[in-house]
N, C-alpha and C positions, 0 to 999 in steps of 0.2 A: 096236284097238277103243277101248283108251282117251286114244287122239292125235281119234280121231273124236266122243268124248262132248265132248272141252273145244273140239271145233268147233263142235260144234251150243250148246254153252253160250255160246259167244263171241257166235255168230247170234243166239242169243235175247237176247244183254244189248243188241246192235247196235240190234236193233228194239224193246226196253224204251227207248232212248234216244232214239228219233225217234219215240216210240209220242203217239198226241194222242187227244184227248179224245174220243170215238163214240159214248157213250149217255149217258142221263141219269140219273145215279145216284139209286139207292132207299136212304132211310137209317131207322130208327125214330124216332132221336133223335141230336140231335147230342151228340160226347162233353163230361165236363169238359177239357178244352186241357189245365192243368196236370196234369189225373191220366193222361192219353196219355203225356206225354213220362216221367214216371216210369215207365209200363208199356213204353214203348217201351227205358230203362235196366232196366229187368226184365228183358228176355226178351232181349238180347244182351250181358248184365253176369254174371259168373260167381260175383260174392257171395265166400263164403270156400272156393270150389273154385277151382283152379288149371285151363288151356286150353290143350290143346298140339292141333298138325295139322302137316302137312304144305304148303308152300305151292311152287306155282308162279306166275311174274311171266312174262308174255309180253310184250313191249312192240312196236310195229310203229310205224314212222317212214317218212313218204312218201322214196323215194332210199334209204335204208338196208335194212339185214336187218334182220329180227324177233332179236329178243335172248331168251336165256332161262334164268330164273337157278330154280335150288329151294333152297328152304331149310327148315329145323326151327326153329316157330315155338312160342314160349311165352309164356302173360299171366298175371298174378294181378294179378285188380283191386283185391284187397283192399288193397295197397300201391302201386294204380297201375302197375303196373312189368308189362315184357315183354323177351322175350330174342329175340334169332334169330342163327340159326348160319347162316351157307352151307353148302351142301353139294354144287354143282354149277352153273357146268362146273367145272373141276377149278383152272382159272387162278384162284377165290373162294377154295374150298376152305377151311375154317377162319376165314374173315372173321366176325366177329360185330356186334350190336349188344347195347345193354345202354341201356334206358332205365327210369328212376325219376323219377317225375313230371313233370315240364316237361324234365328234362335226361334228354339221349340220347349215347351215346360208343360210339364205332364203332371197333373192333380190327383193327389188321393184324398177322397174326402173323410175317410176313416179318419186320419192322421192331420187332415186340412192342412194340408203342405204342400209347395210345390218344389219336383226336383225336373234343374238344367239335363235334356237331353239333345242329341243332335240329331242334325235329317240324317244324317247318313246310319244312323242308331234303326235293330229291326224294328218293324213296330210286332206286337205281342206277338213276340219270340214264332214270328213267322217270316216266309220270304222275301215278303214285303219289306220295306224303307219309309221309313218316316218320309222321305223326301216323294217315294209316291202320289202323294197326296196335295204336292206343290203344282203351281202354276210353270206350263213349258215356259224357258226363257232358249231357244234353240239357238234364233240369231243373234240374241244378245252374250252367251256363255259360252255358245261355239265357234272352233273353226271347222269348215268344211273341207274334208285334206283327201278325201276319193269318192268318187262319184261314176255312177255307172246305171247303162238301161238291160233292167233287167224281170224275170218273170216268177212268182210265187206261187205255186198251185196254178189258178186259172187265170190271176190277177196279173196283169203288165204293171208293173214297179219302177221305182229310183230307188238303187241299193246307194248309200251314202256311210259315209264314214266321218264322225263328229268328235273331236278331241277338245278338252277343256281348256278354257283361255287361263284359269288358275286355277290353286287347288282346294279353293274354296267349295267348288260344284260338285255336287255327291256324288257324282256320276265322273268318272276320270274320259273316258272313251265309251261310243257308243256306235253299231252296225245295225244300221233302220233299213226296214223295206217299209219306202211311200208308197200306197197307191196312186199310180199316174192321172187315175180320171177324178180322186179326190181330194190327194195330197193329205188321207190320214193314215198313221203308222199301221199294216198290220203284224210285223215283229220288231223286234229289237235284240240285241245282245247285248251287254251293261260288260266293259271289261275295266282290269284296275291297270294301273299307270305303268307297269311292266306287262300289260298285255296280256293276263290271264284272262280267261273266258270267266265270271261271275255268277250271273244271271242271264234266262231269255224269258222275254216277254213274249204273249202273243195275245193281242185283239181280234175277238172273232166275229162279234159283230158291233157296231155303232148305232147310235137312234141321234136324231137331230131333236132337237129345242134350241127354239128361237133362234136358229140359224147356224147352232153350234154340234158339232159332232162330241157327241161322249159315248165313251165305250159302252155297252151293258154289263159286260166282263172282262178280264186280264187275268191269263193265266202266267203265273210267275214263276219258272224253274230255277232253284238251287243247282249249279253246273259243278259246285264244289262238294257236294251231297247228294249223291246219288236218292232217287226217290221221296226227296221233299221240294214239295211244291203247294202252292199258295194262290187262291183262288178270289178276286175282289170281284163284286157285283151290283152295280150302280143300278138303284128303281126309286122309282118316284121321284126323278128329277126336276129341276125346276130353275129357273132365272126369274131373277128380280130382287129389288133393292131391300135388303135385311139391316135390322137396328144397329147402329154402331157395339155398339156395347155386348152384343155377339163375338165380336172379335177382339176379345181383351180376356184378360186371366177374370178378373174380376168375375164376370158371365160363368167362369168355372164355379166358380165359390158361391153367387144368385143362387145358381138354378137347386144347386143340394140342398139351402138351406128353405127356398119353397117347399121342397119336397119331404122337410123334415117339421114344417108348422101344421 
């Protein structure tokens, strides 16, 4: 049953992703743009609570096998920072990340090293981005340079267009459809600084904890590679305050050497 729920989640992010536009959206008023993107870092930013779930990465490559990694993932926005452990298949096992603000260092416990990579780096050589797994800074990294009421499948939307205030942000340009009655993303398209198309995202469905919208899933297309695409899947979420010591390299290097007494 639940190999058959993350299929039909896969199907629905498939068709969020080639979903076009069919009615003509009804709006009251249009929002203030700047107070959106702050509400849209509202309701996917954890504040001074800590974010742990459970993830699965599917990835499917035209000629290849589907790939598929789970991990135990953790964010505190409040310091920027997120952990992730591997936990399967069993060849990961104990592999972690450890990122604090812009820098990210990825552990191999075989070797007990760790080497410098960046968010904008894939993570295992799927669609996905390190940077993925960051906390949104929208109104803080963006400007907002078009803006428009618009409709997505059955959804009334704000189609918006967000360009980076430097070239720090992994993300150069971005073209979001908000939901207008929730102001959470259901697409995205990720362009690079000449304006190539990159990637598209699509959110098919959300679950709320403690007041916070997280995806269940994110389907992620390679726009530069035809038929590779990349599937993340958030279960057993949860908020509340985790050990400091979680979010430091250190906790990479603990937890292997528990697992090896």
């Amino acid at each position: 049953m639940k190999r058959n729920g993350r299929y039909k989640a896969f199907v629905a992010c498939a068709l969020l992703v080639g979903a076009t536009f069919v009615q003509k959206p009804i709006f009251a008023a249009e929002p203030d743009w700047s107070t959106l993107l702050e509400r849209m870092d509202e309701l996917g930013n954890f504040g001074d609570s800590d974010f742990s779930a459970e993830i699965t990465v599917v990835s499917k490559k035209d000629g290849k096998g589907d790939s598929t990694f789970i991990a135990r993932y953790f964010r505190r926005d409040a310091g920027d920072k997120f952990t992730i452990v591997m936990l399967a298949p069993e060849s990961v096992k104990g592999q972690g990340y450890s990122s604090i603000g812009k820098d990210l260092w990825y552990y191999d416990p075989e070797s007990r090293e760790f080497a410098f990579w960046s968010l904008k780096d894939s993570f295992r050589d799927s669609v996905a981005q390190n940077s993925d797994f960051s906390s949104s800074k929208f109104a803080k990294e963006y400007s907002l340079t078009e803006h428009t009421l618009s409709a997505l499948g059955s959804y009334d939307v704000y189609e918006i267009t967000l360009v980076a205030k430097n070239t720090r942000v992994p993300v150069a340009k971005r073209k979001m459809w908000i939901r207008a009655d929730s102001s959470v993303p259901l697409k995205e398209e990720q362009y690079s600084v000449s304006g190539r198309l990159l990637r598209t995202i699509a959110y098919a469905k959300y679950q709320t904890v403690a007041g916070k919208e997280i995806p269940e899933s994110m389907l992620i297309v390679n726009n530069l590679k035809a038929g590779e695409k990349t599937q993340i899947t958030f279960s057993n979420p949860a908020i509340t305050k985790l050990p400091d010591e979680v979010f430091t390299k250190e906790y990479l290097e603990l937890i292997n050497l528990k697992k090896s007494e």
